[in-house]
N, C-alpha and C positions, 0 to 999 in steps of 0.2 A: 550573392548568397554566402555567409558562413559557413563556416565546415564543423559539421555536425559530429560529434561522437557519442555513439548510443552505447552503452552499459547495461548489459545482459547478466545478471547473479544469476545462479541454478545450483538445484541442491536436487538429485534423483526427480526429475520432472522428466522422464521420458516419453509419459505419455502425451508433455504437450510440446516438449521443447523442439521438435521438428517442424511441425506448424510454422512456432514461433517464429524460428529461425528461413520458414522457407517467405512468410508473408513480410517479412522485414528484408528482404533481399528483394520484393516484388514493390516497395515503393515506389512512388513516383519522384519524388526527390531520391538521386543518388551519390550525390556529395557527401558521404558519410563514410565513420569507421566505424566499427562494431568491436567492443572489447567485451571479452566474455570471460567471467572470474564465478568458478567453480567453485564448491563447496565439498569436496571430497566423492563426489558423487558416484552410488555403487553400482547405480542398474543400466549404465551405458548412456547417462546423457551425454558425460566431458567426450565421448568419442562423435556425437552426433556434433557439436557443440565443434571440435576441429574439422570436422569435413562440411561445413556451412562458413566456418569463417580460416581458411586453412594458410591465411598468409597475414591475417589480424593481431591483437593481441588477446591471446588466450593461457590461462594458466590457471590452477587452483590452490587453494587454501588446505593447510594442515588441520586434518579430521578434528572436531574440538575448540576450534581456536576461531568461530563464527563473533566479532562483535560488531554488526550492522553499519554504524558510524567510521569505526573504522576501514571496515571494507571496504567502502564506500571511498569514502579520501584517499586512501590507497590506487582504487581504480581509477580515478580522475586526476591522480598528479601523474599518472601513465595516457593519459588523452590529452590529446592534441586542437579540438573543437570550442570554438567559440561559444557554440551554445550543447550542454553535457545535458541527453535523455538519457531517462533511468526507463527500461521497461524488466519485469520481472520475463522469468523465462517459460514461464505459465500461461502470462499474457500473452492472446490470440490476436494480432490488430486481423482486423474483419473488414478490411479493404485495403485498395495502395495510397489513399489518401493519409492516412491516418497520422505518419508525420507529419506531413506539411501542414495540415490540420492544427496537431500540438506545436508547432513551431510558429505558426503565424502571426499570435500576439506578440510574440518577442522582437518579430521583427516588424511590427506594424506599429508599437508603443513602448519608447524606451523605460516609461514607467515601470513598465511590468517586467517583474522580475522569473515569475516564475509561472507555469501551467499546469494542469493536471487535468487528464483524461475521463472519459467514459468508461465504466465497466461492465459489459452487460452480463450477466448469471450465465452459467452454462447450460444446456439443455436438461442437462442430469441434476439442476440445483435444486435440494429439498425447499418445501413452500417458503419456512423463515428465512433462509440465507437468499432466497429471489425477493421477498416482499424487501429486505434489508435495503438489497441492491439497488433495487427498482427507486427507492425512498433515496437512499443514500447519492445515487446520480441520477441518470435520467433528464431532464431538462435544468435539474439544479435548483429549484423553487425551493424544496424543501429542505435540503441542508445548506442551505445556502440560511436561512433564516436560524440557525446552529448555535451555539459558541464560538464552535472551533470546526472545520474538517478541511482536511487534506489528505491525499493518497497516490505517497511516490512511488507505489503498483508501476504506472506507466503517467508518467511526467517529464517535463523540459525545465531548465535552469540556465540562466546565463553562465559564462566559466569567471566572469566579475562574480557573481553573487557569490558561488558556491566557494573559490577560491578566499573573499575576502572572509566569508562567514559560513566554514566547514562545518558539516555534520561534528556532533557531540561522538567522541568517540568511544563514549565508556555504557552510556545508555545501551540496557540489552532489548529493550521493546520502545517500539514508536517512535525512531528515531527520525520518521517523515513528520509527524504530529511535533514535536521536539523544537526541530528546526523551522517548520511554519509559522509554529506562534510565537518564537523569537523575532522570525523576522516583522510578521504581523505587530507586535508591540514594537517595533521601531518604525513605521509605517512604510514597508517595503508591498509591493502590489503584487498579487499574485490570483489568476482569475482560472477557471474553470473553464473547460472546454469541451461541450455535448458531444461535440462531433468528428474529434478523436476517438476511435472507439476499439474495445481490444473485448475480447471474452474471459473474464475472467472470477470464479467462486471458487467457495474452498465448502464441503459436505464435513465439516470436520465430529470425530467421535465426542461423548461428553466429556473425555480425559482430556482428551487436545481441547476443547472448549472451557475447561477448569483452567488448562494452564494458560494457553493463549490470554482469556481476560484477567487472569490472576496477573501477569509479565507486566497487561496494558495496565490495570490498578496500582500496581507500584511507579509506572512511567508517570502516570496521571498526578502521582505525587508530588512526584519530580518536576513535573513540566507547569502545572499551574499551581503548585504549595497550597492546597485547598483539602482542609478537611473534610471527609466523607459522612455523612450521618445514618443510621440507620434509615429512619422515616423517608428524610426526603431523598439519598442517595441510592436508596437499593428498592425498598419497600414502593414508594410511589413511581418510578422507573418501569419498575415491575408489573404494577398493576397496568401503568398506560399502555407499556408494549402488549404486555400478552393482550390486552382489550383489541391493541390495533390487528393484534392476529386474527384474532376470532374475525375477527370483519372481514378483514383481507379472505382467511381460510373459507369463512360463508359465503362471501361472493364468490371464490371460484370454484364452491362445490366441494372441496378438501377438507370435509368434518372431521374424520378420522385422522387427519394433523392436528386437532386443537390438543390432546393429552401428551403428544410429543415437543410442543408451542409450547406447554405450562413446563415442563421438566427444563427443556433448553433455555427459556427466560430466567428460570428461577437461578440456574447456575452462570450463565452469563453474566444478570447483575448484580448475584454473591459474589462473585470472585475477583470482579471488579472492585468490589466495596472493599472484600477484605486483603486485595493487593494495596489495595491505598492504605489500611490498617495497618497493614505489613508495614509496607515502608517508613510512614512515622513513629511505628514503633519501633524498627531498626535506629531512625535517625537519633529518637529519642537516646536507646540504647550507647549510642553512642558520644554521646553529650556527658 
């Protein structure tokens, strides 16, 4: 078996970073280091974070200076592990399987370069961010039939791949999305795994939901160079998801989410649209 190094980010996740850290010490593979790179953190995770991994590597980043890509590259030319998991520090694995799980295609099929997890919603997840989830993973049928999806949340990487062909280090959003369909257009293999599973949603406000998809709309720029249109980029998006809601909220009973479904769609797939506006218009600008 290779020796494993898992890569724990956290930025004030108190609430979940003990879990975290206590079900990742209950695996059942324990050939591993745990490297754990903080984010400035104020509400006492980085202490929880040294008394879980108290002879590991652990240290934090200067308040401000977060660029995902480069984080990231950083933390793994400090591991030592043939094959480099990423789990965020949020993520709950929800048994002691859960690495050997993620780690199995890597070592069962040299093709495969890279894995990615299960995330189930958390109990407290409002109805769209669990229908999301539910959609987004789950057996994988459905976004598996996608464009594009990937989510380095909690995933595995060979230390060939990631070494040869590093995280973008300047990209401030999506730098998992980024880097997959990089490797995806050179036909590198990377498969999904049900049964890896970790707990993990985010209930986010409609501020954090303007900014969030505005970040991903200028990434989206960046990563496939595809102009956004009104009609078919925001306008019909919009309609099909919010529809999916309605169904989803009427079958489980949840009417009184459909006026909170139509607000959070509507800003989700604006901000998306006009992140990607953004950024050709910046690029333009610059030209």
């Amino acid at each position: 078996m290779p020796q494993i190094s898992i890569i724990v980010r956290s930025y004030n996740d108190i609430e979940y970073i003990e879990k975290t850290m206590q079900m990742i010490k209950k695996q059942n593979l324990k050939d591993f280091e745990i490297i754990n790179v903080d984010s400035a953190s104020a509400d006492g995770t980085f202490e929880i974070v040294k008394k879980y991994n108290p002879n590991g590597i652990v240290y934090q980043i200067k308040p401000g200076s977060y660029i995902p890509g480069k984080v990231l590259n950083e933390a793994i030319s400090k591991s030592k592990g043939e094959i480099i998991v990423f789990n965020n520090s949020d993520c709950i694995p929800q048994n002691e399987h859960w690495l050997e799980n993620l780690v199995k295609p890597l070592l069962e099929d040299k093709e495969i370069i890279s894995t990615f997890g299960n995330q189930l919603p958390r109990p407290n997840a409002i109805p769209v961010v669990r229908k999301d989830s539910e959609r987004a993973f789950g057996n994988g049928k459905i976004s598996a039939t996608w464009f594009h999806f990937f989510s380095l949340a909690t995933s595995a990487v060979t230390r060939k791949a990631i070494t040869d062909f590093p995280f973008d280090p300047i990209i401030q959003y999506s730098e998992d999305i980024e880097w997959s369909f990089r490797m995806k257009n050179m036909g590198k293999k990377i498969v999904y795994v049900p049964d890896a599973i970790v707990e993990h949603s985010h209930n986010y406000t409609l501020k954090e939901v303007k900014k969030r998809f505005h970040g991903e709309g200028i990434a989206e720029g960046k990563i496939y160079g595809l102009h956004k249109t009104f009609f078919r980029d925001f306008l019909k998006p919009f309609i099909a998801e919010f529809l999916r809601d309605i169904i989803y909220l009427t079958k489980n009973r949840e009417f009184f989410n459909i006026p909170y479904s139509f607000i959070y769609r509507v800003n989700q797939k604006y901000f998306v649209y006009k992140g990607n506006k953004d950024y050709f218009r910046k690029l333009k600008g610059k030209k």
